[in-house]
N, C-alpha and C positions, 0 to 999 in steps of 0.2 A: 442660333448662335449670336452671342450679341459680342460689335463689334467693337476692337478697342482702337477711338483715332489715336491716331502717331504711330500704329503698331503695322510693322509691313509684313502682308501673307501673300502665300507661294498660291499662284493662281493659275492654272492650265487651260488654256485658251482652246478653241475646236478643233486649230490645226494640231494639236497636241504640243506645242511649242509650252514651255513653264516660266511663265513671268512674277518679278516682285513688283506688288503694288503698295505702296502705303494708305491706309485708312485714313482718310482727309474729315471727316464728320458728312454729316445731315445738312441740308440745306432747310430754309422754312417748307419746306415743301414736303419733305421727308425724305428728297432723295440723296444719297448716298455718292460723296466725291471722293474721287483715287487719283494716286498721282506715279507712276510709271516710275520707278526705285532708279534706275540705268537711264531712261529720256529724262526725268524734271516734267514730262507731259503731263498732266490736268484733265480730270475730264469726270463725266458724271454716268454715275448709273444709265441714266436714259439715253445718253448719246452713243452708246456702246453698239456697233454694228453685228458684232458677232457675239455668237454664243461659249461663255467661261462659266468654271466651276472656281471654288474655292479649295486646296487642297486639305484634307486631316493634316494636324499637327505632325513632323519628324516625317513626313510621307515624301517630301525633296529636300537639298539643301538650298532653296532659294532664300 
């Protein structure tokens, strides 16, 4: 799936809890930064302690 920054997706985290994240782009490095739609929080693919999916499209209303 390729990703669109600025664009915010419905993400479902291992507690099953369903978060928006917005697509923040690529770093030089290739990883991938999001920023928490409801905190303003920031953060990077790699710093992510737990295990998230991306939802299909129309699958929540987040």
């Amino acid at each position: 799936m390729e990703l669109e920054t600025g664009r915010i997706y419905p993400v479902r985290l291992c507690s099953g809890e369903i978060r928006a994240w917005r697509f923040e782009g690529r770093d030089g490095r290739g990883f991938a930064w999001w920023r928490d739609a409801e905190t303003g929080v920031g953060f990077s693919e790699a710093g992510v302690l737990y295990a998230w999916e991306l939802l299909p499209e129309g699958e929540c209303d987040a």
